[in-house]
N, C-alpha and C positions, 0 to 999 in steps of 0.2 A: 391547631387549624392551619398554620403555617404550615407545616409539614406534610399537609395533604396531599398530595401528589395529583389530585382533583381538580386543584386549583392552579397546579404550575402551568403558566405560559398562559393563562387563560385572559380574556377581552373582557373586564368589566360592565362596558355595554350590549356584550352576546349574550341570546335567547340560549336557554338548557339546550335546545338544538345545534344549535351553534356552536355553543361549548363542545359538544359530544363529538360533532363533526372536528374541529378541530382538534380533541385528547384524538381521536383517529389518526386522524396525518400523524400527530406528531410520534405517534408507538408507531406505525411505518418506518421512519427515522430509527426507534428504537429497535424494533427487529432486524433490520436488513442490516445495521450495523454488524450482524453476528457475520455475516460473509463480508464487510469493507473492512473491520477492525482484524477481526483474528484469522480468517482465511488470506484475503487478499491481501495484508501487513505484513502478519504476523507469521503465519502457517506456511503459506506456502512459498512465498521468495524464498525463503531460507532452505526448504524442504526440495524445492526445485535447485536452487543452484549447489545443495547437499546431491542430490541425487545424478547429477550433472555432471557433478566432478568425482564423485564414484565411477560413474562410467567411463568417465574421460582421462581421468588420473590427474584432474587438476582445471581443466582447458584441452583447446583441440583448435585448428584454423581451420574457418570458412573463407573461401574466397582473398584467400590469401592476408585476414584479417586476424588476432586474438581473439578467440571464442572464451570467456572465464562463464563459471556459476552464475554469477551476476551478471552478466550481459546476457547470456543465454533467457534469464527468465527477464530482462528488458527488452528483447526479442518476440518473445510470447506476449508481453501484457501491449505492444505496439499493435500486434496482431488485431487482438481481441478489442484491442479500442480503433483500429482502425475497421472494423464489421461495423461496430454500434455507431460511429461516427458518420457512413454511407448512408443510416437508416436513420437515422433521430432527428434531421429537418423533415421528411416524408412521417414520420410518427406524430409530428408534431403538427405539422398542416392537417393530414385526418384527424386525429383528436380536436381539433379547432373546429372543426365545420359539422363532425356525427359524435354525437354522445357513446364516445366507447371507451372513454379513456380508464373506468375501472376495466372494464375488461381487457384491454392491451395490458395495463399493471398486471394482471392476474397472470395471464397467461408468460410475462417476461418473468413474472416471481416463480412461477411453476417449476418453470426450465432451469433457472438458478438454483432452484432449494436441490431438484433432483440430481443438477451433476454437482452439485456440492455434497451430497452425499456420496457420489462415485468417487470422486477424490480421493477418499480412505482407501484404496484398492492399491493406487499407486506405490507406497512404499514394499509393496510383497509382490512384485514384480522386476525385480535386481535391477539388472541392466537399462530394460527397457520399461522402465517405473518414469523416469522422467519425459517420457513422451508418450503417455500416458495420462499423465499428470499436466502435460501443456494441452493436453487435447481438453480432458474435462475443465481446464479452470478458462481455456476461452469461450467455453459455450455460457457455463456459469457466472464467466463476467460479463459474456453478451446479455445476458439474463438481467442480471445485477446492473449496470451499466444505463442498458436500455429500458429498463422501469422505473430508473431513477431519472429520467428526464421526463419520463408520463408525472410521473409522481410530483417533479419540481415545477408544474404545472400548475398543477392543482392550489397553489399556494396562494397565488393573488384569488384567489375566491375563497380566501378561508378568512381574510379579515379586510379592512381598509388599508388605504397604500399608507398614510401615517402610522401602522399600527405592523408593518412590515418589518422592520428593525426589529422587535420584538421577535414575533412569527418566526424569523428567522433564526434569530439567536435562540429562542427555545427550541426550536426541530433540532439545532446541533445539539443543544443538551440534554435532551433527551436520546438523541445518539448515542453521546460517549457516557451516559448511565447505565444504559440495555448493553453497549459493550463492554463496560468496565465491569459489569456484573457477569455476563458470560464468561470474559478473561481470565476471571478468580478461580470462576469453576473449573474453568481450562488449566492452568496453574495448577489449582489442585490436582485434576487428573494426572498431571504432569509426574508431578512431584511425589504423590500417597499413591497411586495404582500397582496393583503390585503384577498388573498385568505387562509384557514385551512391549518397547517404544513403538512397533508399526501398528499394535491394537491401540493403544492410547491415541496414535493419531488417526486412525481409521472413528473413534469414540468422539474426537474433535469437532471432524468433520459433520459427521452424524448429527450431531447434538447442535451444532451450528444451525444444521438445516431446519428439526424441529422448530429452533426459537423463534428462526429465519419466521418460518409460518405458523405457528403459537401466536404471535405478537401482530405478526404483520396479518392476520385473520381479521380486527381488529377493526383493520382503514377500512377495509370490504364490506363490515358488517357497518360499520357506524358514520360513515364519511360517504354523504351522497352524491352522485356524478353532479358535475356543474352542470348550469345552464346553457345552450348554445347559443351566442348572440343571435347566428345566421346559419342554422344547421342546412346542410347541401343533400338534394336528391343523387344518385349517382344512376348511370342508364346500366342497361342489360337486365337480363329477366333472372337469372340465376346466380349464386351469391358469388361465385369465383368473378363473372363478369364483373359484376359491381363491386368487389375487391379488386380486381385489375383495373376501371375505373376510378374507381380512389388511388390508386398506385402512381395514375397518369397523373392526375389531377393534382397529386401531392406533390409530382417532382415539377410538371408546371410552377406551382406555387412555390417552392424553393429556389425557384429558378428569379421568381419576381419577385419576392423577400429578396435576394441576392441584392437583385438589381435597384431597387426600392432604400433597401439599408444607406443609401447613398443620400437617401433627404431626410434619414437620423442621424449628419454627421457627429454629433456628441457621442449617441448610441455605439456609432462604427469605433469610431478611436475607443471609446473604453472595450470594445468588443480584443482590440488589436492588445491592448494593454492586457485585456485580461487571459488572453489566448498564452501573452507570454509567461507572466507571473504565475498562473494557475498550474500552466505547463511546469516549469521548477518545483511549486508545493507539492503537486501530486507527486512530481517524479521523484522529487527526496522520499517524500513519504513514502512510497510507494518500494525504492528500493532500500531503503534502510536496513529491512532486516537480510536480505539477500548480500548487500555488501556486508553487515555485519557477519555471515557465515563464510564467504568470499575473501575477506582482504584482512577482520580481524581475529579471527575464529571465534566469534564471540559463544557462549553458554546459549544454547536455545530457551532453558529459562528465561534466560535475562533479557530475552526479544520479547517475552510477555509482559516482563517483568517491565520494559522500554515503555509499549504500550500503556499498561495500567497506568504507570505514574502520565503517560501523557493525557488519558482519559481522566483522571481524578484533576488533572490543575485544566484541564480545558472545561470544566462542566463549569466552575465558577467564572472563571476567562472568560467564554462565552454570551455569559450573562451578564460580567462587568463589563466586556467589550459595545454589546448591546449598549448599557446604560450611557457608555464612553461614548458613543456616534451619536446620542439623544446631546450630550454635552457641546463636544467638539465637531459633530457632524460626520457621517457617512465617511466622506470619502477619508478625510484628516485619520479617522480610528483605523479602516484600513490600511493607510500606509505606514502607520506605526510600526502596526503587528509586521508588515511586511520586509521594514527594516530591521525591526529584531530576529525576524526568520534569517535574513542572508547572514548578520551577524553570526548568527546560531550554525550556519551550514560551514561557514568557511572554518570557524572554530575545528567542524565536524570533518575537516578535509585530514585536518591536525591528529584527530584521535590515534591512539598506537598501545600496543600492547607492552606492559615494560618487560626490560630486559630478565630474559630466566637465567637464574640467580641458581643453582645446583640443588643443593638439598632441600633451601628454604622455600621454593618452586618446583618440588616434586611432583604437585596434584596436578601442578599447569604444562607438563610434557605429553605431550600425543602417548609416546610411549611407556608406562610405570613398571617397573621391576623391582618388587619389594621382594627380599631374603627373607626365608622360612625358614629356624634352626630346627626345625621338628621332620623336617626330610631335605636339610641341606640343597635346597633349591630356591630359581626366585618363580615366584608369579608375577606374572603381566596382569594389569589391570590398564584400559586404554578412557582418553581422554574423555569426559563426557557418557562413559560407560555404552562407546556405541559400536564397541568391538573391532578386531581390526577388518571386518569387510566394509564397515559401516566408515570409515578412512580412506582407506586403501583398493584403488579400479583394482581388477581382476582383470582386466584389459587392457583398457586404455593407456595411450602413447605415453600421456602427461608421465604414468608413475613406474617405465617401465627401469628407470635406472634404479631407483626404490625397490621395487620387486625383485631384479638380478641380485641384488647387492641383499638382502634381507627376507624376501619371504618365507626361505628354507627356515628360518627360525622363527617366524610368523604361523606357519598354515603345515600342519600336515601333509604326508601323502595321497590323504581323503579328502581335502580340503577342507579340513576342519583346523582351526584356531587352536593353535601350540599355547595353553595358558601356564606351562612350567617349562623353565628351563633348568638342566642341571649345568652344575659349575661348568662343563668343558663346553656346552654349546653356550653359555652364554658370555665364556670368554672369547669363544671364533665369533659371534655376533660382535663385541666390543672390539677387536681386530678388526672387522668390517669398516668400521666408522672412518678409518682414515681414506679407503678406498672410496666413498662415493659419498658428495658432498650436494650433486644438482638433485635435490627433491627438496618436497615440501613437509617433511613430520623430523620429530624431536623424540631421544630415547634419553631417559636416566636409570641408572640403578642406584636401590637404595639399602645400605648392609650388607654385610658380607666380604668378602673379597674385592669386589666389584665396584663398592659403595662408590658413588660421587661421579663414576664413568656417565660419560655425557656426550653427543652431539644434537646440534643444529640442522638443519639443512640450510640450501643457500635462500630457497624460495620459500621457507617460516616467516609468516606475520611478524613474528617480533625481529627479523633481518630488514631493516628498513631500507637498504640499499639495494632497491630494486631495478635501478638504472630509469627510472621516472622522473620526469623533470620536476613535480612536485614533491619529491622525496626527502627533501630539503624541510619541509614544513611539518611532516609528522616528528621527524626526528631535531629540530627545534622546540617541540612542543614537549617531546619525553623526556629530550634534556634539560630544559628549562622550569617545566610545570609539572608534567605529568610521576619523572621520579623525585622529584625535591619534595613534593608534596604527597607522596606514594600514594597515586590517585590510579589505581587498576585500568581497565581498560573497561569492567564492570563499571565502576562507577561512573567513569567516563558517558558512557551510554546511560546509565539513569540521568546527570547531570543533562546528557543532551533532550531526554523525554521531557523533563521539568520544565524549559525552553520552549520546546517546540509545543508544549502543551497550553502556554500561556497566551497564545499566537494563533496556531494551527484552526481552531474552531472559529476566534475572529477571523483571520482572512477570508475562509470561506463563507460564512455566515453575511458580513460587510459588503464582499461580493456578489454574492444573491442581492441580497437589500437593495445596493446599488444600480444594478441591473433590473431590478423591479419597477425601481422610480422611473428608469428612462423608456420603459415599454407601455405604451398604449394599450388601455384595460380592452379594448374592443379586439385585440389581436396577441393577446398574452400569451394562447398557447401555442401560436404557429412562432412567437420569437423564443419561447421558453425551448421548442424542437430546435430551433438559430442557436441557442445559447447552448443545447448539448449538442449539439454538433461543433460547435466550437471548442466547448470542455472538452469530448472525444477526440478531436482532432489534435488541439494540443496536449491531451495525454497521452497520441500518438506519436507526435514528435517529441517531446522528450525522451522516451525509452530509447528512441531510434538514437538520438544526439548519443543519449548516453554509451550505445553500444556500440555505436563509430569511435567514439573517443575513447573507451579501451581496449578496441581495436586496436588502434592508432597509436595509444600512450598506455595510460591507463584507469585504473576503477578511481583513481585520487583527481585524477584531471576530469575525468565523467563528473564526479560531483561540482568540480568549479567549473563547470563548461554547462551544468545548471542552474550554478547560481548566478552568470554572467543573467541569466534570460528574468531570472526574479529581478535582477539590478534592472535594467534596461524598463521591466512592464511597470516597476514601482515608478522611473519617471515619466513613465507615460501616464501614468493616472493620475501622478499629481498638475498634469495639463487638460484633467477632464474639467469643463465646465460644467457641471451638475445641474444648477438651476437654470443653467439654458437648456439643459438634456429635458428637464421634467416640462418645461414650457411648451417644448416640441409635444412632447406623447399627449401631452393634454391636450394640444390644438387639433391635433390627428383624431384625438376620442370626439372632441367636438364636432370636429367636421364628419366625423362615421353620425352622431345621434340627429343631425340633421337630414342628412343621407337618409334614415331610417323614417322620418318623420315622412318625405317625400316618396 
């Protein structure tokens, strides 16, 4: 009976009604996770700043700035959260005063499932794939984004505010269960398809979007619109006018929220605190796997493979963080987790790929030449099995000393992929290597004549002298920890999911809660619009920070240039007064039920 899934997260005191309503919300949580966990993590950072630097040959300057893979799709996700950030206090004022807030969910899920499906189109479009792919995944985060503030609405009317802690810690786990189950599947396709990588992700995508709305069908059918304290007439006769009357009306109201938030001083500072701290969790998470294709060429496996293990330790996390804030209190449990994140981040500045080592790291070179005595030639087999276009711009600046210096033994005159060479070209290919050193890929050969012939380039991952001022700390860490202990750069990245998995569901979950208590039940959903617009605005500035800062320096400094902003909002929270914050919202509700009396 424990195992029920019937009974997870549920109110001992709730009517069957009740119950049903709230399993609803919480599968909302569990489906839209398929586009926060494996789309927006997982899939596409990595698959944008993949396709980014295909085109680019690496990076390319904007504005007289470093453009990398990883800052480019920091770029796009500013974008897309600075749309939903304009709109989610006006979302949220109309949902407060007219009963429409499943409807506003429906129609933001709609838009999300659909260009999350379009998504898959991107990688069979070469070149011009990654702007393609920045296009569909801001409409779909605006989608995703902006239904998730309707939706984080709905939440103080699913139980009492004592009962909130919980509520909240179960919607996260039930998240990272619906996505740690989709992830497997994904994984698998990965892994056992015997179909081309751009079908398997176009299959991703696809299937993301079903679950997306399988699951989130769910909240629609079972989870009733709230009640409206003081639901509002709006004037005009026809429905655009009285939609443009709600528009005015909304941003009015935003305007006096603004203005207002000033006599919830407790509310404002934890708002200031959590603008910054949120800003950091989401940006690491959020660029994790794009830097892991960016800076340490990690296995795109192993960014699922990142995620799962962080889904499987945050579902119990979640739950024991919950019980830890029932224990220790709210705000204390949050800043735990908070502090073991920056812990975990800065470690994460450190990660490095170790040194390749010749034969014993044959599999781990961009480029493979294995010797065939059966027609005295070698074959090329390239890193990852994703071919040499699937490496290597066909244009771009980044890779043209690469190109000059090696494509003739790369690419045909049809431009097709040269997969044998015989001994004479692939001794003028090994002759090359002393000629050109500035690019980014690695060749070995293995048997033969040939055997053990090797370079580097100067801009390979595992070259840690990048001329960055934090360059000093990854290659601390691989000299110290990472090869004494011959700890991959794989495992590295599972050791950091583990971390972050322990953590990542409290902070967020502790922060909702938190932000519960100090809002007045009579105006929940016009602050719940206040509170994404603030999560959106600081998911907007982080990507930005991040993309100025490897502009400027680089992808190593980006990350501690986010974790300065988690340091700075954790000591701001631990100067929230709490019990002054909930004394306020209660006084406020009091004085609205009297207001209503008269």
């Amino acid at each position: 009976m424990g195992l029920n899934i019937r009974n997870w997260g549920m109110i001992a005191e709730h009517s069957d009604e009740e119950r049903k309503a709230l399993r609803g919300w919480y599968f909302f949580d569990w489906a839209n996770q398929a586009y926060a966990l494996t789309c927006m993590t997982v899939v596409v950072p990595a698959l944008m700043a993949n396709l980014y630097n295909q085109a680019t040959g690496g990076g390319s300057e904007w504005a007289g700035l470093n453009v990398t893979g990883d800052s480019f799709y920091a770029i796009i996700l500013a974008i897309s959260m600075a749309i939903v950030a304009l709109t989610a206090p006006a979302l949220g004022v109309i949902a407060d005063r007219v009963p429409i807030k499943k409807k506003m969910l429906y129609w933001y899920t709609v838009v999300g499932i659909i260009f999350t499906a379009l998504m898959g189109i991107a990688p069979f479009l070469g070149n011009q794939g990654y702007m393609f792919l920045a296009l569909t995944f801001v409409i779909a985060t605006v989608g995703f984004s902006g239904g998730n503030t309707i939706y984080y609405a709905f939440m103080p009317y699913m139980a009492k505010k004592e009962h909130m802690d919980k509520v909240s810690s179960w919607g996260y786990a039930y998240g990272f269960i619906g996505g740690s189950i989709l992830l497997l599947f994904h994984l698998g396709v990965i892994l056992a398809s015997p179909l081309e990588t751009n079908v398997n992700l176009a299959i991703v995508f696809v299937s993301s979007s079903l679950w997306w709305w399988g699951f989130g069908a769910l909240m629609f059918k079972w989870t009733p619109e709230p009640d409206i304290p003081s639901p509002a007439e709006f004037a005009g006769e026809t429905s655009f006018a009285k939609t443009l009357s709600a528009v005015k009306m909304a941003y009015v109201q935003v305007w006096t929220t603004l203005r207002e938030i000033r006599r919830f001083k407790v509310l404002a500072f934890f708002l200031l605190a959590y603008l910054l701290f949120y800003d950091g969790v989401n940006t690491i998470n959020g660029m994790a796997s794009a830097f892991g294709e960016s800076v340490l060429r990690i296995n795109p496996v192993m960014n699922i493979a990142l995620l799962l293990t962080v889904n499987i330790v945050a579902i119990p996390m979640s739950v024991a963080f919950g019980a830890l804030a029932e224990k220790w209190g709210t705000k204390q449990s949050l800043m735990t987790a908070l502090v073991i994140y920056c812990l975990v981040a800065v470690t994460a500045i450190g990660f490095a790929p170790l040194t390749l080592d010749g034969d014993a790291d044959h599999q781990r070179y961009d480029f493979q030449y294995d010797w065939d005595d059966s027609d005295n030639s070698y074959h090329l087999t390239t890193l990852y099995d994703r071919g040499v276009e699937g490496w290597v711009s066909s244009e771009g600046d980044g890779d043209t000393v690469f190109r000059n210096a090696f494509n003739i033994y790369l690419m045909d005159d049809d431009g097709e992929e040269r997969t044998t060479l015989g001994l004479v070209d692939a001794t003028l290919l090994v002759a090359a290597f002393d000629d050109a050193h500035e690019h980014r890929f690695s060749f070995h050969f293995s048997g033969g004549a040939l055997d053990g012939s090797a370079t580097v380039g100067d801009q390979h991952p595992t070259n840690l002298d990048q001329g960055g001022p934090m360059d000093w700390w990854p290659q601390a860490m691989r000299d110290n920890v990472w090869e004494p202990l011959d700890i991959s750069v794989s495992l590295q990245w599972i050791i950091l999911g583990f971390f972050i998995g322990c953590v990542m569901g409290a902070a967020g979950a502790q922060a909702r809660s938190m932000f519960t208590m100090l809002i007045p039940e009579s105006r929940t959903t016009e602050f719940f619009g206040f509170f994404g617009f603030i999560g959106k605005a600081a998911a907007m500035v982080g990507p930005i920070l991040y993309a100025l800062s490897v502009g400027m320096f680089d992808s190593r400094v980006a990350i501690l240039s986010i974790v300065v902003l988690i340091i700075v909002g954790t000591l701001l929270t631990s100067k929230v007064d709490l019990e002054e914050g909930i004394k306020v919202a209660a006084a406020e509700d009091a004085k609205w039920r009297e207001s209503q009396k008269s």
